[in-house]
N, C-alpha and C positions, 0 to 999 in steps of 0.2 A: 481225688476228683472222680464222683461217676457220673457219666455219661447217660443223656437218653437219645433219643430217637431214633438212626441206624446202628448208632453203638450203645445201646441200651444193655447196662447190666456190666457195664467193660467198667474198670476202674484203674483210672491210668496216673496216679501215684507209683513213683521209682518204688519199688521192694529194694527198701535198704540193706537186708541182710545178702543180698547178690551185691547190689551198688558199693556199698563201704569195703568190704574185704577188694574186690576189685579195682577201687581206686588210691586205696592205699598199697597194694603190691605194684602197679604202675608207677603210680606216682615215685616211688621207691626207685624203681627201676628207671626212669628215667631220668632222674637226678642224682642217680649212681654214675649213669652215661654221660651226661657231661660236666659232673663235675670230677669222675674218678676214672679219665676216658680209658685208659691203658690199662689199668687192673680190672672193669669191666669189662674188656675185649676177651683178657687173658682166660676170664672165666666164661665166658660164654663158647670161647673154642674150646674149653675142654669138657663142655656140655657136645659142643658139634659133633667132639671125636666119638664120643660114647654111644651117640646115636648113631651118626652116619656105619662108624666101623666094626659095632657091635652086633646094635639087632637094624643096619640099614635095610638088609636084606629080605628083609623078612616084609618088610615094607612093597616091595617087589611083589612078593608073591597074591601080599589084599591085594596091588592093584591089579593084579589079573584077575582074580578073584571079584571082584569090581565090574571089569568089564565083561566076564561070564554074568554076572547077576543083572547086569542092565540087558543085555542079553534075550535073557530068560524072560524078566519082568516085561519087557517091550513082543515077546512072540507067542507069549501062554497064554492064558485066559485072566493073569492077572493085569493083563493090558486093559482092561473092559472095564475095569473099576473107575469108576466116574467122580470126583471131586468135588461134592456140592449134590445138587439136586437132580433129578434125571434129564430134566427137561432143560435145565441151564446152564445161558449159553458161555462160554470164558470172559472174564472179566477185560482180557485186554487182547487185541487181532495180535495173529501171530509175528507180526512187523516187530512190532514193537513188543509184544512176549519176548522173542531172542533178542531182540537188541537190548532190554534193559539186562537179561540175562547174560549176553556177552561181554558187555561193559562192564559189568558187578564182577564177573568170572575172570577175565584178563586182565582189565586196568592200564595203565597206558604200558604195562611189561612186554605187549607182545609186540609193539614197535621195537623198543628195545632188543630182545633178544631174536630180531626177526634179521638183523644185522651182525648184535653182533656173539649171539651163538654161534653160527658158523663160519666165523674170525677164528673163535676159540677152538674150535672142532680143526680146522687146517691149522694152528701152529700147535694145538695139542691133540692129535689125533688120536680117535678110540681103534680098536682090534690092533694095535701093535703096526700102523701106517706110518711112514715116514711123513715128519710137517711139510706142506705146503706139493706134497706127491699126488700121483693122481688120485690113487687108494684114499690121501685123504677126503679129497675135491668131493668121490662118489659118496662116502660115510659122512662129511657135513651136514648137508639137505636132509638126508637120511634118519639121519638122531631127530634132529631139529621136527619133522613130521612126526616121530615117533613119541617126542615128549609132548607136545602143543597136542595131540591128536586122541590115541589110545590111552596115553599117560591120566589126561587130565579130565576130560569131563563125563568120564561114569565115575567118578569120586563126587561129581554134584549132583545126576540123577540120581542117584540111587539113595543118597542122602536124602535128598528132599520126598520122596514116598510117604516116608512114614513118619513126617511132618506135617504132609499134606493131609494126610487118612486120620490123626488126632485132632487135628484143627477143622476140617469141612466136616466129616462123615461123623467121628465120635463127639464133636463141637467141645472140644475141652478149651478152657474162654483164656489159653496162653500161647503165646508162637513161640517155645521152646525146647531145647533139644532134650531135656532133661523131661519133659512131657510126654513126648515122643516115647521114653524108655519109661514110663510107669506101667508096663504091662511085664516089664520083664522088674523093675524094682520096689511093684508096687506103692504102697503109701510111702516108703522111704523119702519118695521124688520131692514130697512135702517138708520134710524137714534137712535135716547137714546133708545127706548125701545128694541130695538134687540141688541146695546150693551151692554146693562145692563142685557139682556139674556143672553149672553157667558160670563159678566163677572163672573157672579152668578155661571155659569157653572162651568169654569174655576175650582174659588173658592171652590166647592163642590166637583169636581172631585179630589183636590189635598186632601183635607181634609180627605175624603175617601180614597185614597190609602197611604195617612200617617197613615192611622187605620192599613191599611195590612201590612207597615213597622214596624210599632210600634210593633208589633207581632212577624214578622218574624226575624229582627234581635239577639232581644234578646233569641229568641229560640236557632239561630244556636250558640250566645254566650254560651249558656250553652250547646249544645252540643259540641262545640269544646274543649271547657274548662271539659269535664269530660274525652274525649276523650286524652289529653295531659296531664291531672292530674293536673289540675291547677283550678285557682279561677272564677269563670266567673268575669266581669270588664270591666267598662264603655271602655274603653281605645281597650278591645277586640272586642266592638261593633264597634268602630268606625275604626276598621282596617277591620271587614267584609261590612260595608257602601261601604268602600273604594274600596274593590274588585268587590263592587256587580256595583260600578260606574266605574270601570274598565270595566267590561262586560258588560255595557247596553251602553258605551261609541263607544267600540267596534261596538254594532249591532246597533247603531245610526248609526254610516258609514255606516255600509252593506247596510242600507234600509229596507225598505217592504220584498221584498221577500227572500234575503241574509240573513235580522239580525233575526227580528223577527219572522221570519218563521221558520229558521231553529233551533231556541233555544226553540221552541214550539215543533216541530217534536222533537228535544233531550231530554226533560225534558218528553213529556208523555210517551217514552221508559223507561226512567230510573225511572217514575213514575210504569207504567208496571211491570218492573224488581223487584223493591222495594215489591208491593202490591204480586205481585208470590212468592218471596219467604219467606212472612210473614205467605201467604197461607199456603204452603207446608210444612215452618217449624214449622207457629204455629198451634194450636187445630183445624184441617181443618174442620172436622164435627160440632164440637160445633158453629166454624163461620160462615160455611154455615146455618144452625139450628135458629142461633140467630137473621143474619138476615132477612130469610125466616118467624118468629116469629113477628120480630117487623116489618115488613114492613105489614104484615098482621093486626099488631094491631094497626097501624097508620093508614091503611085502611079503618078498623070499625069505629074507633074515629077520622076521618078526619077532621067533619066539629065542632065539641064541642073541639079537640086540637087549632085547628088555632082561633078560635073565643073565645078561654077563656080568662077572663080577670080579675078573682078573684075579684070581686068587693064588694065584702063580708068580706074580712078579710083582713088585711096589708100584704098580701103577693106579693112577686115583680117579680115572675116568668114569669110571660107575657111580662112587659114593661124592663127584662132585656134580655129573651130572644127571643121572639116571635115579639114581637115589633121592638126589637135591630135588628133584620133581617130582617124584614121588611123596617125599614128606608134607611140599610144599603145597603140593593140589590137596592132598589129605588133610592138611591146616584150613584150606579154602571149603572144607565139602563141608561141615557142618553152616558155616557160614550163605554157603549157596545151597543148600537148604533150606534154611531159613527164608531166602530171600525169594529160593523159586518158590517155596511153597505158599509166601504171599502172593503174591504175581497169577498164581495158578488155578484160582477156585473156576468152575466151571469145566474142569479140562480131565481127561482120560488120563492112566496111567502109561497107557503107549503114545498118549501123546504129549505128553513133559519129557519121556524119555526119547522118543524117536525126534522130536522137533529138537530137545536141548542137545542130543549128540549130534546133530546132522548141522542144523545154524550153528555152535561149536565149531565145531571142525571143519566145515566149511569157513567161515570168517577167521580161523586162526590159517588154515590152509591157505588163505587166498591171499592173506597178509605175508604169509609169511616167504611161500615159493613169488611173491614176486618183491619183496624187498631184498630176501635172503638171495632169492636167484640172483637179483643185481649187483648185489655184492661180491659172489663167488665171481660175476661176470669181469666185473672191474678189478677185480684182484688177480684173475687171471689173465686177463689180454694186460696187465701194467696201469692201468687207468688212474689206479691209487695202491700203494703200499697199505693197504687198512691194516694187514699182518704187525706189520713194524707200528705201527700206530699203536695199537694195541697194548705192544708189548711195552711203549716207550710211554705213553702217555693215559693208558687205560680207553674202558669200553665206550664212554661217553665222548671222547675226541674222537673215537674210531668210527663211529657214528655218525659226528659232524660230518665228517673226513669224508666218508661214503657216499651221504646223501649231497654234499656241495658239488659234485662231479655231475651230477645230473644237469641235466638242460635247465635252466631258470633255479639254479640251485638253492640261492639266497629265498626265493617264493617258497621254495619245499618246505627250508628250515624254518622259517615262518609259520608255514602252515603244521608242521610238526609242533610247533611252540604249542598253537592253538590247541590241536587236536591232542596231545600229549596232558595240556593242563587241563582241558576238559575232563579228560579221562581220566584223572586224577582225582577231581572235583568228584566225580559219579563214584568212584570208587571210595572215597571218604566217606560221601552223603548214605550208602546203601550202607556201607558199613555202619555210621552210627544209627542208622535204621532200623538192621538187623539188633544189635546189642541194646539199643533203647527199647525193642519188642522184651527180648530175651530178660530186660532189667524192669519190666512193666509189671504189677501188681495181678491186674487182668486185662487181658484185651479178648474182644470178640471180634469174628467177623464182621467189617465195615470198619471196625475203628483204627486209631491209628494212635502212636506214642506223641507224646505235645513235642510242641515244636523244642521249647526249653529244654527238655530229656535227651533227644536226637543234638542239640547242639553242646551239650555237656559234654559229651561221648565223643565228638567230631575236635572240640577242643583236645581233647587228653590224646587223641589220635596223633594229631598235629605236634603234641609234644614227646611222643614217641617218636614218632619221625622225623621231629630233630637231633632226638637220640642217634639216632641210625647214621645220621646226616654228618654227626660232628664225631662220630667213628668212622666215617668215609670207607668206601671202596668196595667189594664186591663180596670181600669176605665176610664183614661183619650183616650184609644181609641177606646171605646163606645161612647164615648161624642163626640169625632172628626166624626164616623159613623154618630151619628143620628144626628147631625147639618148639615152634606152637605147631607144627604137625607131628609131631612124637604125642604132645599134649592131646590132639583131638583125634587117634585112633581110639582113646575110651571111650567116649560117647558114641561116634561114629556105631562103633560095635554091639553097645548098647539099643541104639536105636533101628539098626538091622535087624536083631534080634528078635526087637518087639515087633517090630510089621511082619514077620511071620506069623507072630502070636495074636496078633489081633487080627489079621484077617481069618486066620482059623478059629478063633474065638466068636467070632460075627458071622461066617458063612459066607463071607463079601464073595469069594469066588463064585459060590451057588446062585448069592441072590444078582450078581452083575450081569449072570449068563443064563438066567432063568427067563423066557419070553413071558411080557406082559399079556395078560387078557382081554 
């Protein structure tokens, strides 16, 4: 099908030779998962271990490498390169720019681990802390800043660059990563070797946001079932699947700016709402305190937290969680590339990068020292054992457990139900969004993949993430994490590559900084 008028010349026909190879390796793959649950498990941890305890390391070191290059690109003169036309102005205010960007970037995970990572940090403590001592209490918070923060969102600015500079500036009429790197693979990107880029994509991309289903589901399970008085139960999981495919079904019709924009603008309000009145009604001073304390002592210990790697003793704190975040954001950066580089035309390159690391880390920071600080709070005056919860019933009752103490508890977990399946919905929709661009024949600026395409995508999502779902627990999506971010360090590197080469190929630095007449 081509299109005229704003998307004149865009031809939004699936490219079968991406779409088939990709949905027969899923497909595969997720019907290996439930119907082979135990010999698929077995093999996908010994994919975990090859990565995580091989080359996890190494992983570590791009993302410093990472956040040096956001860095750079955000304070040099390649901040001045313009996206689109000189005089035009961004497609979308900045509100709602980070907020579709936050939602697409976190997904309802950082509720989740905004609890109960720092459960797991006090009863398995990093630097060699006794559980539940004070040493752990400080290094909790600490990690927890350190992964949500520097870990995770210069893996998506930096990404989305030279994304953005093929698609606005060079006008090449596809949103893909494998686009992106025709300057470093040339004509190759036209044939196997650029299909085999998007299929890899694809593959990783879904992999990765079945990690964040695998998650969120069974959380809002257990909070709906505490909240009705009843059992959590597979049977409950899959009637919140159903809804959350309801709503992303929904804002797949709306589109771009209808679905997912405005379930973006909704969700960080009532994310907002949530975080204010955890504030106000729980220990406001101890949470401001705590995390004023631990951001400061993630500060001093920046570069010995991220580069530790216990290599001295059997302990797994690095390559479960430092590593695991590392892979896992690096899974996400091509994907949040893609999606900022839609989102983005009109916009500077210091300003994708200075706005998406500062909304980032601010809305993960804000969420998380006051969720996480309530938790450490009530764990330690006695309020709730979430430790032993944890250990006895896993992360999703420990959760429950945490937020039911609050004042109006039952409302919280209500409003979590919501706000959680929201962000679930967003995080499905942007996904098949991204991958239905990625699977698109041609697209130009203005146009968009058919609704049909984006709901193809959003299906097989759904059945991956029952995949994850019916392997239960917290292992099997780690293992789903760090396998599609091992997958997208080759593109990633690839498309770094090229946005050197193409701005020095074009003179973008001369012509961005050269005064008009």
């Amino acid at each position: 099908m081509v299109t005229k008028g704003n998307g004149e010349g865009a031809d939004l026909r699936p490219d079968n030779k991406i779409l088939v190879p990709a949905t027969l390796v899923l497909i595969g793959i997720i019907a290996c998962s439930i119907l082979f649950t135990e010999a698929s498990e077995k093999v996908l941890k010994s994919v975990y271990s090859v990565f995580t305890h091989t080359t996890g390391t190494w992983y570590l070191w791009v993302t410093v490498g990472m956040m040096i290059l956001s860095g750079f690109f955000m304070f040099s003169s390649y901040g001045n390169i313009k996206f689109g036309e000189e005089n035009e102005k961004p497609e979308f205010n900045n509100y709602s720019w980070i907020a579709m960007m936050f939602c697409s970037g976190v997904a309802g995970a950082v509720m989740f681990w905004s609890i109960v990572e720092p459960l797991f940090n006090l009863a398995y403590p990093p630097k060699f802390a006794e559980p539940l001592s004070r040493q752990s209490f400080e290094w909790a918070m600490s990690y927890v800043l350190l992964h949500w923060g520097p870990v995770t969102w210069p893996w998506y600015v930096v990404t989305a660059l030279p994304i953005c500079y093929m698609f606005y500036k060079r006008k090449k009429p596809v949103l893909r990563i494998s686009s992106a790197a025709e300057p470093v693979l040339g004509e190759r990107v036209n044939g196997g070797i650029g299909k085999g880029i998007e299929v890899f994509f694809i593959i990783g991309l879904m992999f990765s946001n079945a990690a964040v289903m695998g998650v969120s589901v069974p959380i809002v399970n257990h909070a709906l079932a505490s909240v009705m008085g009843i059992e959590p139960s597979f049977t409950l999981e899959m009637i919140i699947l159903g809804i959350s495919a309801v709503i992303f079904t929904v804002s797949v019709s709306l589109g771009l700016k209808k679905g997912i924009k405005i379930l973006s603008d909704t969700n960080v309000i009532i994310a907002l709402c949530m975080v204010f009145f955890c504030l106000v009604a729980g220990p406001t001073v101890f949470i401001v305190d705590n995390f004023t304390s631990s951001f400061g002592h993630m500060m001093n210990n920046f570069f010995g937290m991220i580069f530790w790697t216990d290599p001295y003793t059997k302990g797994t704190f690095p390559q479960d969680w430092t590593i695991f975040y590392a892979l896992w954001m690096a899974s996400y950066g091509p994907f949040m590339g893609l999606f900022i580089a839609r989102i983005s035309r009109g916009r500077t390159v210091r300003q994708v990068v200075g706005l998406g690391l500062a909304g980032g880390i601010a809305g993960s920071y804000l969420i998380h020292a006051v969720f996480g600080g309530y938790t450490l709070y009530a764990q330690l005056n006695g309020i709730v054992d979430a430790v032993a919860v944890l250990k006895a019933s896993g992360g999703p009752a420990a959760l429950v457990a945490t937020l039911g103490t609050l004042p109006l508890g039952q409302f919280v977990l209500v409003g979590y139900c919501v706000f959680s399946t929201i962000f679930l919905a967003t995080s499905v929709d942007s996904c098949a969004y991204v991958i239905s661009c990625a699977a698109t024949t041609r697209l130009v600026p203005g146009s968009e993949p058919t609704r049909g395409h984006r709901f193809y995508w959003a299906v097989i999502q759904a059945g991956l993430a029952l995949a994850a779902i019916t392997m239960g627990g917290l292992g099997p999506v780690r293992i789903f994490a760090n396998f599609s971010g091992a997958l997208m360090l080759v593109p990633i590197a690839f498309v770094v590559m090229a946005w050197f080469k193409m701005t020095r190929e074009d003179n973008a630095l001369l012509m961005c900084c050269t005064p008009k007449k």
